[in-house]
C-alpha positions in Angstrom: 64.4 135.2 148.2 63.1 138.5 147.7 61.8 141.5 149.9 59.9 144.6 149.9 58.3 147.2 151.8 57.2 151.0 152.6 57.5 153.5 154.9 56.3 157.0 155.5 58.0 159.2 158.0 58.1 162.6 159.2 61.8 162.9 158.7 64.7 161.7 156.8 66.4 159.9 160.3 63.4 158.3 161.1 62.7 157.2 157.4 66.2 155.2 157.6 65.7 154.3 161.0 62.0 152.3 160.2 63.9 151.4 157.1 67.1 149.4 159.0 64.0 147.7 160.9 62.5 146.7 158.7 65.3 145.2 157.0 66.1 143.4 160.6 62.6 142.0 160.2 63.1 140.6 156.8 67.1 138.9 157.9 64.9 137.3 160.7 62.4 135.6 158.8 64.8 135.1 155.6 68.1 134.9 156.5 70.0 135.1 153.2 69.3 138.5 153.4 71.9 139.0 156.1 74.4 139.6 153.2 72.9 142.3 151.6 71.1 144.0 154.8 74.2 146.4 155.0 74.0 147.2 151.3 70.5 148.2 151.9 70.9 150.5 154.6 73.8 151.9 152.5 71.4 152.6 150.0 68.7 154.0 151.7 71.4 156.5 153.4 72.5 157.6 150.3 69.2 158.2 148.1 67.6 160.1 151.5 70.6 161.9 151.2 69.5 163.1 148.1 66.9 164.9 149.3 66.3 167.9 150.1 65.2 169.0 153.6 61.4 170.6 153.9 60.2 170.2 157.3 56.2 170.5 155.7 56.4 167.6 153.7 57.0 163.5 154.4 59.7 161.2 153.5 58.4 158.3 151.5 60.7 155.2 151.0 59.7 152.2 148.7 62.6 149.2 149.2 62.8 145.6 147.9 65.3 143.3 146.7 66.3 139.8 145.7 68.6 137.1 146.1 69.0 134.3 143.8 71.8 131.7 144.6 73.1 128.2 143.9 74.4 125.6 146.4 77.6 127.1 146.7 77.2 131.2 146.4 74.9 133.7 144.9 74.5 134.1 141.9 72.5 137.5 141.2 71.4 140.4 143.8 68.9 143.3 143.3 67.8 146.6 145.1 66.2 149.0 144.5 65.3 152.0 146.4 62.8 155.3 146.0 62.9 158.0 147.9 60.8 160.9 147.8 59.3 164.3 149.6 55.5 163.4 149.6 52.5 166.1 151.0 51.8 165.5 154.4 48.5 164.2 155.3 46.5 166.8 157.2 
């Protein structure tokens, strides 16, 4: 099972919050990702953390992820996170 999306937001708290729901979107329609929807949030947190804070520019996040698992447990996990200060459209 894998994942991936975007966002675009004004500021860093809104840029995890969009983030978190869009993570609640994916568990609902792919619920293996339950286990790893913390871990995500986690690392969105820290990477927009990274940032620094300029009010004239947007925070761009690109997310996705993958499960891969046997009939007992899984057996690899992936995410991967960007984060960045993008221009503002006018």
């Amino acid at each position: 099972m894998s994942f991936s999306f975007g966002i675009k937001a004004a500021t860093k708290a809104d840029a995890i919050t969009q983030a978190v729901a869009k993570m609640d979107e994916v568990v609902a329609s792919q619920d293996k990702h339950s286990g790893d929807a913390k871990l995500v949030k986690a690392t969105v947190e820290a990477y927009v953390g990274l940032l620094g804070d300029d009010e004239s520019k947007d925070v761009a996040l690109s997310v996705s992820g993958w499960l891969s698992w046997s009939v007992a447990h899984t057996t690899a996990a992936n995410i991967s996170v960007t984060a960045s200060l993008v221009d503002r459209a006018s």
